[in-house]
C-alpha positions, -999 to +999 in steps of 0.1 A: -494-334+136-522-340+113-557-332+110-582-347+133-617-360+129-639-328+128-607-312+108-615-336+084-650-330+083-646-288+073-617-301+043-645-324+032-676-298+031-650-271+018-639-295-011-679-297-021-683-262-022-649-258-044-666-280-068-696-265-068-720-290-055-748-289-033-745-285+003-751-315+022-749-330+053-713-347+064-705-367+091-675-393+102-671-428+114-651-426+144-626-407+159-594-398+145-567-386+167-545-355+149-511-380+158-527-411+135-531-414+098-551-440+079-587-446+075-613-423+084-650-431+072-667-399+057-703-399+052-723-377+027-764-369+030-784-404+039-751-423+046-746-402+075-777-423+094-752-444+096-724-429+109-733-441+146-734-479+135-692-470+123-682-455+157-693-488+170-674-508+147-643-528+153-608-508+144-573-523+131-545-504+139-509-505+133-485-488+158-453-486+172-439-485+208-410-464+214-396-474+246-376-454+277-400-425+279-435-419+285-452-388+283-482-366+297-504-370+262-490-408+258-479-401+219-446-375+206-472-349+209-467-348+250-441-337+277-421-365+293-427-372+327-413-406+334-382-421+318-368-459+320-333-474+308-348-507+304-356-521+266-372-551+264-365-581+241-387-592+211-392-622+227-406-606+257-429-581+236-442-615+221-445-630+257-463-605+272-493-600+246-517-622+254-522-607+288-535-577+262-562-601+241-595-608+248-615-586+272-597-563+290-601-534+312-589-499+301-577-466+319-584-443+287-558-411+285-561-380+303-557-362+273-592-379+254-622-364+240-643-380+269-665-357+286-657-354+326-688-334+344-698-321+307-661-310+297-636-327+277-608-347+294-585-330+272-595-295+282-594-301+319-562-319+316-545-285+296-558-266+324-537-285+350-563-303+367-555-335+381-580-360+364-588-398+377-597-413+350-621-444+354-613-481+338-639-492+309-642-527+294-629-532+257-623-561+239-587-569+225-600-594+191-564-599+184-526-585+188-494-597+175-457-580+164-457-567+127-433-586+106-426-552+088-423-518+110-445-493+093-424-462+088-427-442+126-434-404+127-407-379+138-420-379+173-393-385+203-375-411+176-349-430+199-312-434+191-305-455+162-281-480+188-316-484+212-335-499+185-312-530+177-286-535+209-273-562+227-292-575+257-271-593+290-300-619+282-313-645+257-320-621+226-314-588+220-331-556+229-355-533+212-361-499+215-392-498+195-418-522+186-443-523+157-476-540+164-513-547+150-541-551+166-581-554+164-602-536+186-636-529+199-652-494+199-638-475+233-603-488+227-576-464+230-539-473+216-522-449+236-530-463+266-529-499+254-490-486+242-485-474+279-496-507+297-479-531+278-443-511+284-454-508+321-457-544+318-423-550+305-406-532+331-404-502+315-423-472+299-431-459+262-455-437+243-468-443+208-448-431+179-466-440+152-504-449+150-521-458+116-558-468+113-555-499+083-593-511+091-624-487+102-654-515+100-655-526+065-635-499+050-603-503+044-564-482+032-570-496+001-605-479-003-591-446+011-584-408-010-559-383+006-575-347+013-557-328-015-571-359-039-607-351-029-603-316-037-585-328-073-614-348-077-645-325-065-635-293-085-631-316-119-668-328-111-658-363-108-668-371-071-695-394-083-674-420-096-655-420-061-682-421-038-691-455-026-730-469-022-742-465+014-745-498+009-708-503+012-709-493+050-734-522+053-719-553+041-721-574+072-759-568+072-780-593+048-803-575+027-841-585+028-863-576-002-894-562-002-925-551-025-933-514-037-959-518-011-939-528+020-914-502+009-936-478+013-949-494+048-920-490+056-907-453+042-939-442+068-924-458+099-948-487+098-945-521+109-948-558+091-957-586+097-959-618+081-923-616+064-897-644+059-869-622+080-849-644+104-843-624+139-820-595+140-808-569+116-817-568+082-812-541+053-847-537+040-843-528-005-869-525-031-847-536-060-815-522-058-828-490-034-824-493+003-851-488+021-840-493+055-828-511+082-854-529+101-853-558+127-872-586+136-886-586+171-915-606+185-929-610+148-929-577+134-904-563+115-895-523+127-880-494+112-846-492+134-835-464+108-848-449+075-835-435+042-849-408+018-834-424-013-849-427-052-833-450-083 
């Protein structure tokens, strides 16, 4: 079990103190649970304004299924409480996603970070209550079987004979499946694990879980932990950092004059500008201003940044 989100956040503040620079503010794109690995969005100072535009951005996910047991927490992590000697085939898996794309409607886990009467799902659920937890519309963008299983965690592995064995049917059985899939904020693998077994006949719990895609950031973008500390206490965090621009790049950027930037910097409101409706990320040169929209002629502040050349 791994680090989660706010775990993260303390490793990252403590790496900037071990290398000596300034304190600032630090903040995280979205939710990482302790079971999953992969991308996690940190943001430093200004980039942090932007932190709530991340949680709202879509995830990609690879995980696997391990099927014949479901448990309390849906991942290894949990106690077992239902069991099943049915494995599906591959060709069923395959059969059965597209009941899981497009807009769907989601009973998130028991054991969540969602707040029931002002207390953590998580917490009440630890304490024995009974929780009924209420169904929430997210969007399924797309979900299909992984050519190549990612390497599962140690969690409830199954018998090397339930992965691969011979069904009475057309095909043969499997007692694990590897999957990706794009989501919209409020999506919870775990549960989407849990449904698509129940809809097979049979039960599972996640095994593995690893977060490829976090809005435009990407594995290939990411550092480990211990390479952040490597990198902060040799001084060199500057030439890992990425632009708060990079957390932007879906956005179009609208330029602007010394004068409208500093309009602008003050909260003020234009008019007259060549801005088509919606969201626009307002620069003077290469410096971001901030990110304004177009509504009923006049182009607002929507959120502002401190920054210099």
């Amino acid at each position: 079990m791994g680090p989660g989100s706010t775990q993260i956040v303390s490793a990252v503040k403590r790496a900037l103190k071990s290398g000596g620079y300034p304190k600032v503010k630090v903040g995280h794109g979205g939710t990482l649970d302790p079971l999953a690995s992969g991308v996690l969005p940190v943001a430093l100072g200004e980039a942090t304004k932007l932190c709530g535009g991340m949680l709202d951005s879509e995830k990609v996910y690879d995980f696997t299924i391990g099927f014949g047991a479901e448990t309390d927490t849906l991942d290894g992590e949990g106690e077992v409480v239902a069991t099943s000697d049915v494995r599906p085939t591959l060709e069923q898996v395959e059969a059965v996603l597209p009941r899981f794309t497009g807009p769907i409607e989601q009973v998130p886990p028991a054991y969540s970070a969602l707040k029931i009467d002002g207390r953590a799902a998580y917490a009440r659920a630890r304490a024995g209550e009974e929780l009924e937890m209420k169904a929430r519309h997210i969007t399924v963008h797309s979900l299909s079987v992984r050519a190549e299983p990612v390497e599962a965690l140690p969690f409830l592995t199954l018998d090397s004979e339930e992965k691969d064995s011979p069904s009475t049917s057309s095909g043969r059985t499997v007692g694990e499946i590897t999957l990706a899939v794009r989501v919209s904020k409020g999506t919870y693998i775990r549960s989407l694990a849990r449904d698509i077994a129940r809809a097979l006949g049979t039960v599972g719990h996640v095994t593995m879980l690893r977060r490829t895609k976090a809005g435009p950031f990407t594995l290939a973008q990411a550092i480990s932990l211990d390479k952040l500390e490597e990198i902060a206490k040799a001084r060199q965090l500057e030439q890992t950092l990425l632009p708060l621009t990079a957390g932007l790049d879906d956005i179009p950027a609208l330029p602007v004059t010394p004068d409208q930037a500093r309009l602008l910097r003050q909260g003020r409101k234009l008019t007259g500008t060549a801005a088509q409706p919606g969201l626009h990320l307002a620069t003077e040169g290469s410096v971001p201003v901030a990110l304004v929209e177009l509504f009923e002629g006049e182009l607002r502040v929507v959120r502002g940044f401190n920054l210099s050349e």
